[in-house]
C-alpha positions as CSV (number, residue, x, y, z in Angstrom):
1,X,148.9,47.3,102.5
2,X,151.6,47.4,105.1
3,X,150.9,47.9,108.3
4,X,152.6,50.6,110.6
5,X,152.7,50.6,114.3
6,X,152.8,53.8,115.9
7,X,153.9,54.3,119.5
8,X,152.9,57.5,121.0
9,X,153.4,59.3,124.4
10,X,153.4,62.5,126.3
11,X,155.1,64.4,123.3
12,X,152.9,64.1,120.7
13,X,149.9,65.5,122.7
14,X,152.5,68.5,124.6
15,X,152.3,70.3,121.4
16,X,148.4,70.7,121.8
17,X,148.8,72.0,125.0
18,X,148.5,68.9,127.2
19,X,150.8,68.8,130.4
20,X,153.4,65.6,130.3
21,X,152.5,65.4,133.6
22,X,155.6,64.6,135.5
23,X,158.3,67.7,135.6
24,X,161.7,67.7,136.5
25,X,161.9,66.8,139.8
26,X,159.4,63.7,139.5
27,X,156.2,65.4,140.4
28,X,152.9,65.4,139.2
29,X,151.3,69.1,139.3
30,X,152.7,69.4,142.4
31,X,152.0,65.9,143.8
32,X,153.8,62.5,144.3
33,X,153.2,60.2,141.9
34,X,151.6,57.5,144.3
35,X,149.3,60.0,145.8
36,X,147.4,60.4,142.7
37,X,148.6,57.2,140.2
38,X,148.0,54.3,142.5
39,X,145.6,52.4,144.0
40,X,146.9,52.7,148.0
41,X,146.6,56.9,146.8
42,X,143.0,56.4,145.7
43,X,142.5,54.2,149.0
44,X,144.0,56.8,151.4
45,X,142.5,60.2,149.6
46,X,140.4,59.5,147.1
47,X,138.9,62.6,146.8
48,X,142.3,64.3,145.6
49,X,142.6,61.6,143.3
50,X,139.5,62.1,141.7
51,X,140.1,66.3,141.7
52,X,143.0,65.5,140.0
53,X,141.9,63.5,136.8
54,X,139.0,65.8,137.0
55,X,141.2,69.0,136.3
56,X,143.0,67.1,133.6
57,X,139.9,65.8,132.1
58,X,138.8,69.0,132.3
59,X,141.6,70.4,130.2
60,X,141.3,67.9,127.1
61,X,138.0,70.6,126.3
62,X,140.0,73.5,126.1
63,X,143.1,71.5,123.5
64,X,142.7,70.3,119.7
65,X,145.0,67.6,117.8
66,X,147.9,68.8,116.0
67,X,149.4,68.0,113.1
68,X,151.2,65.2,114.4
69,X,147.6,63.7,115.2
70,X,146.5,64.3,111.7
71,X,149.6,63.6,109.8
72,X,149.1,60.0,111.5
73,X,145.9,59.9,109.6
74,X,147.0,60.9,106.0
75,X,149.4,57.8,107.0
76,X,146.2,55.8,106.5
77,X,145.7,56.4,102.7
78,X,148.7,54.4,102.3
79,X,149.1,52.1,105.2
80,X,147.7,50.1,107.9
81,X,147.9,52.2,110.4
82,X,147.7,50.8,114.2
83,X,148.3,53.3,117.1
84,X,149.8,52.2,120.7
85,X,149.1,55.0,123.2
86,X,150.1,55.4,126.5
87,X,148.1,58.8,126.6
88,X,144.9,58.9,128.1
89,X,143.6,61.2,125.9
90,X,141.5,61.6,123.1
91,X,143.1,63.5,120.4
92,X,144.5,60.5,118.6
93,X,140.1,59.7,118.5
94,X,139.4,63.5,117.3
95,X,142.1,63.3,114.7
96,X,139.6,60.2,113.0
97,X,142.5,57.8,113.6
98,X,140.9,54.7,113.0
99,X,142.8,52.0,114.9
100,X,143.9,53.0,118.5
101,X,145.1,51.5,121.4
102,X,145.3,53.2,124.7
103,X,147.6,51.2,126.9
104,X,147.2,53.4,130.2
105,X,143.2,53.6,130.2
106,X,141.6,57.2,128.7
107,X,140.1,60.1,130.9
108,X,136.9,60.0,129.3
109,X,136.2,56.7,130.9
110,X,135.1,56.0,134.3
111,X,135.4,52.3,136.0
112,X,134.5,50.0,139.0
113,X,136.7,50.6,141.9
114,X,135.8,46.9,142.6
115,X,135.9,45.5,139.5
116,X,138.1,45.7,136.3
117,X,135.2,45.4,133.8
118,X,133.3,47.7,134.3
119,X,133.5,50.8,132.3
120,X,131.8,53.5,131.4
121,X,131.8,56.5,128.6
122,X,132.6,59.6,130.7
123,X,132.9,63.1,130.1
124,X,132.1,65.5,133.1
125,X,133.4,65.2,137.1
126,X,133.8,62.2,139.2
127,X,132.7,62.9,142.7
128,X,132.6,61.1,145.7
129,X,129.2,59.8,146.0
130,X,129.1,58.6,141.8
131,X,128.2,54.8,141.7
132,X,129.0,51.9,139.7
133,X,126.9,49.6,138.5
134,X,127.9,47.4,141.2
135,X,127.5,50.2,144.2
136,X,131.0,50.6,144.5
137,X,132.6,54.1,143.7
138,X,133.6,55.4,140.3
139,X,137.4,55.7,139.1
140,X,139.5,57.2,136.6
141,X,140.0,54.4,134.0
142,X,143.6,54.7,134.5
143,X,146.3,52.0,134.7
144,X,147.9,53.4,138.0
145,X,150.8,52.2,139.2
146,X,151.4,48.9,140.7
147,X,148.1,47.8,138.5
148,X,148.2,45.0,135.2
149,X,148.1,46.7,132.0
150,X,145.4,44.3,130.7
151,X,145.6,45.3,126.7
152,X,149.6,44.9,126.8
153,X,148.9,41.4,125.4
154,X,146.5,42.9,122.8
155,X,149.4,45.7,122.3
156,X,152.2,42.4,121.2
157,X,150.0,41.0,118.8
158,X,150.2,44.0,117.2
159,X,153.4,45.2,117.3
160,X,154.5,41.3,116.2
161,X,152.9,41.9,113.1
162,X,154.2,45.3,112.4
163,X,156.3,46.1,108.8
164,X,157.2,49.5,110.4
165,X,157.3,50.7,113.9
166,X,157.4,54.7,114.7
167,X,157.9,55.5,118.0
168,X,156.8,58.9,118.4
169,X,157.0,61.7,121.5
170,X,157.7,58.6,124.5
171,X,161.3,58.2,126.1
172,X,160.7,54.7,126.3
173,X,161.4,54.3,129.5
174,X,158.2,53.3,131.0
175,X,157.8,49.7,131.1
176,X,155.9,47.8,130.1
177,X,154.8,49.8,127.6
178,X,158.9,50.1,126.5
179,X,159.3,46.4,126.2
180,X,157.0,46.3,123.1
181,X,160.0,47.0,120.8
182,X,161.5,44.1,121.6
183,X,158.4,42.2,119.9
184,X,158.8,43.4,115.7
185,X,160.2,41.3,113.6
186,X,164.4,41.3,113.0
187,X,165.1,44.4,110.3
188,X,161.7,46.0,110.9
189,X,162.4,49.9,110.0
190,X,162.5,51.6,113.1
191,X,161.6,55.9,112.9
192,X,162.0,57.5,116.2
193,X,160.8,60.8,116.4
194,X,161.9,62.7,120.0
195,X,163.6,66.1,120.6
196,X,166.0,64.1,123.1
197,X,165.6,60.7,121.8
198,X,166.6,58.4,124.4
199,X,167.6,55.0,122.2
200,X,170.6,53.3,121.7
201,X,171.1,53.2,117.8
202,X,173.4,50.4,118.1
203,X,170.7,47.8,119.5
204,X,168.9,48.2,116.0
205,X,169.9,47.4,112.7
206,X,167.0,49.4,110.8
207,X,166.9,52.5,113.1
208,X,166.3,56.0,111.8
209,X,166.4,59.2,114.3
210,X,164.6,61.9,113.7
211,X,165.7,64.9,116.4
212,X,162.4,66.7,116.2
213,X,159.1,67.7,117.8
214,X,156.2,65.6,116.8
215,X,154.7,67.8,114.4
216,X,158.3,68.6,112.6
217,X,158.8,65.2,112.9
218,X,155.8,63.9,111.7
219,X,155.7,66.4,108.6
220,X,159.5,64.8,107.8
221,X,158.2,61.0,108.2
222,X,155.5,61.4,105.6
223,X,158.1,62.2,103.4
224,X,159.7,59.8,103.8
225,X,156.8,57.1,103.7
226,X,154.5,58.4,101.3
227,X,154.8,58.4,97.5
């Protein structure tokens, strides 16, 4: 079987409802970025941090994958299907994909603030006042800003080994999750799936653009790769 890498961001989960987060002018719901994605935010006021992921954990009970979720699936009677998130949700999960990656950390996961490796299955509020293990106070397990990505190593291996890449709903313009292009193999089929796809089509020999939403997008890539 060959194997297809899929990298996903904010648009494939937008069409369920899901909030990309940052608008126009850089902010978050309202807040600078580093008040709420970084680790000197969660030091100064952690209780906004923690209200924050809370409403957008919150939110992933009220939304349902779409069909880009699910077309990503019916890839799998045909493929080797990986998926390389950089949401933190867990629609790619609810859509039964069966190998997913999540690059910046998941919402229904809670960690150590002292210590990387400890993590927990989590789906209702983080307070102040809700313990580790280790006595030290609970966190999003988010990759914040400033932080190591510790499965972008994981993320290579797989993407090195990839007979198709499909880039899907990111601008790829967040690094280092951006720089895992550069790791497939020369002539490896490129399918790039973004309303405003942000790529130059001359750094890649094997590149096709396809101008849509995920779902439209999605619907036109099965076409294409299943027979």
């Amino acid at each position: 079987m060959k194997k297809i890498v899929v990298l996903t961001g904010a648009g494939i989960s937008a069409e369920s409802g899901i909030n990309t987060f940052r608008d126009a002018n850089g902010l978050w719901e309202g807040h600078d970025i580093m008040e709420v994605a970084s680790p000197i935010g969660f030091k100064n006021n952690p209780a906004l941090v923690l209200d924050f992921y809370n409403k957008r954990r919150q939110q992933l009970f009220e939304v349902e994958p779409n069909d880009a979720h699910h077309n990503l699936k019916r890839l799998e009677s045909q493929y080797e299907v990986h998926i390389i998130t950089q949401n933190v949700d867990d629609l790619h999960e609810r859509a039964n994909s069966s190998n997913i990656l999540h690059l910046h950390g998941e919402l229904l996961k809670a960690r150590s603030s002292a210590v990387n490796d400890f993590i927990c299955h989590w789906e209702k509020d983080i307070n102040l006042g809700n313990l580790a293990k280790d006595g030290s106070q609970l966190r999003p397990h988010i990759v914040w800003f400033g932080e190591d990505v510790p499965l972008l190593e994981k993320a290579v291996e797989i993407t090195e080994e990839a007979d198709i890449l499909v880039i899907i709903g990111t601008s790829m313009q967040v690094y280092p999750a951006a720089s895992l292009i550069n790791f497939i193999k020369d002539e490896t089929p490129i399918y790039f799936i973004d309303p405003k796809p942000f790529v130059n089509k001359n750094a890649f020999n094997n590149l096709t653009i396809i101008k849509d939403v995920a779902t439209v997008g999605t619907d036109k890539l099965l076409k294409m790769l299943m027979h």
